[in-house]
N, C-alpha and C positions, 0 to 999 in steps of 0.2 A: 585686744578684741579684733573680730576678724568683720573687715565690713562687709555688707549685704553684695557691694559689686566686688569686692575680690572673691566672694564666695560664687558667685556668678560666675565671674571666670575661671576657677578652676573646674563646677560643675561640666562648662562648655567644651572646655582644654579635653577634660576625661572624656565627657561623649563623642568628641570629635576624633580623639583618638581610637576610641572603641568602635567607632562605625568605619574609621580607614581603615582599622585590625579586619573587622569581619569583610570589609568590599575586596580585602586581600585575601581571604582565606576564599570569597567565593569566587575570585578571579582563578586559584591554585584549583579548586577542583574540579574534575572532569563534567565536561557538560555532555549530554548525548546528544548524538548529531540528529540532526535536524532534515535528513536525507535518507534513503536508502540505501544500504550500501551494495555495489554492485552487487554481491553473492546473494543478499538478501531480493534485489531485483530480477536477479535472473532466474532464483527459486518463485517467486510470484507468480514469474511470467510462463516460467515451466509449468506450475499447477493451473495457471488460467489457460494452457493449451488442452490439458486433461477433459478440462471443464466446459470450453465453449463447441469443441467440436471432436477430440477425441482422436486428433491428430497433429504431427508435426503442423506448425504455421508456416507460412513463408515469411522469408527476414524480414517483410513491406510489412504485415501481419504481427510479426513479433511486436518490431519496431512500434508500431498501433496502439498493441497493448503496451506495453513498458512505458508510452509515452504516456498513458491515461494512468495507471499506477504512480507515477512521479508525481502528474497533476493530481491526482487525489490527495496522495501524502504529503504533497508542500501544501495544498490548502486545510487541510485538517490534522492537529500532531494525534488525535484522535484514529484516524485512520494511518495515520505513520503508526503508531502503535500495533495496530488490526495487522498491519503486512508484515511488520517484525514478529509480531506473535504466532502468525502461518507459517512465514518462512523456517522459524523454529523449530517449530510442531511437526512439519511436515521432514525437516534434516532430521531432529530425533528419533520420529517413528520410521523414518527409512534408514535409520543407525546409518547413514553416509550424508552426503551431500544428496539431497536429492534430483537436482538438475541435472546429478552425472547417471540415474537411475535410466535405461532408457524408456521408449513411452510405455510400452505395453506393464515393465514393472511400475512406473508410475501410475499407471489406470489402473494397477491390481494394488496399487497398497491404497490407494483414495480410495476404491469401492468398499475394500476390508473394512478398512475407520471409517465408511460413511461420509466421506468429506465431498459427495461428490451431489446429494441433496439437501434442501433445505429441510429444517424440522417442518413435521406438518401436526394442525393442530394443536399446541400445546406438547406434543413428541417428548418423552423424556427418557433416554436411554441411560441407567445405570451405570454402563460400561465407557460411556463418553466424556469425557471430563469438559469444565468450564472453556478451555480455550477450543476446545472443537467445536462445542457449542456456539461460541462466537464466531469461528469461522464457517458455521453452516449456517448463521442466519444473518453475520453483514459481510463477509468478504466475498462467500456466494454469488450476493445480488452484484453486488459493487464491481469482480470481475466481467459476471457474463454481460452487463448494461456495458461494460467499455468496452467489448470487441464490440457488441452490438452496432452500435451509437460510432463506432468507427470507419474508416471507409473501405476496411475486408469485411466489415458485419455487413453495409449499403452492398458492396459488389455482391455477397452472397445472398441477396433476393432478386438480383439483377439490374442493379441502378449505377451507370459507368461512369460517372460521377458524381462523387462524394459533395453534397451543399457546402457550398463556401470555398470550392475548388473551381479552376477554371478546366471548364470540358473541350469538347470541337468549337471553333469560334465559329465557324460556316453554322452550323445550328442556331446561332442568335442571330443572322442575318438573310437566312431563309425564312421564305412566307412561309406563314403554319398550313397544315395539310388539311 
């Protein structure tokens, strides 16, 4: 007869084995990465130039955005998602790399698909599918807000100093006018 603690212990032995079997199996499979990858970043930033002014950026400009897309996608895997699902959508429908598209064909395949406004009203086009969807009503806002909100969005209303940057020191030590 088998007693109550050796039965104990073998229950423990099996589950102890079967939980280091699986924390091995989910060590073996691939996890997805938790960043953007470059290709994926530079397609982003290529479509948020489409989008916030409809020209080349300059590298200060790029750099601007790219930096606010990183911080998006490390704080929300939500929005890591949203930028890999564009970056996709938009390599797809431009059957290449779309970064290597130059601007003018990149403003004519965004206008074609519509990627280039938000839905309005309730908007529901037949011919658009879920992921454009998605990215006409969050990648949209979430692009044109981070050039905005950046210090080429501030310089382009005329503010030569972006808050929280340090400007001319002479201006902080001058009487006010």
């Amino acid at each position: 007869m088998i007693s109550r603690r050796l039965l104990l212990q073998g229950v423990l032995t099996v589950l102890s084995g079967r939980r280091t079997a699986v924390a091995s199996d989910s060590a073996r499979s691939p996890t997805p990465s938790l960043r953007l990858s470059a290709a994926e970043l530079k397609t982003v930033v290529a479509y948020g130039e489409v989008l916030v002014d409809g020209r080349a950026l300059s590298p200060g400009e790029r750099d601007d955005l790219a930096e606010h897309v990183e911080d998006s996608a490390r704080r929300s895997p939500d929005t890591l998602v949203l930028f890999r699902t564009t970056a996709e959508l938009l390599d797809r429908l431009a059957g290449a790399r779309f970064v290597d598209l130059g601007l003018e064909e990149r403003r004519a395949l965004v206008t074609r698909h519509r990627l280039d406004a938000r839905p309005v009203g309730g908007e529901q086009d037949s011919r658009s599918g879920e992921e454009t969807l998605v990215v006409r009503t969050r990648v949209i806002p979430d692009l044109i807000e981070g050039y905005w909100s950046s210090p080429a969005g501030w310089a382009a209303v005329g503010y030569t100093t972006f808050p929280g940057r340090c400007g001319d020191l002479t201006r902080y030590t001058r009487p006010e006018a």
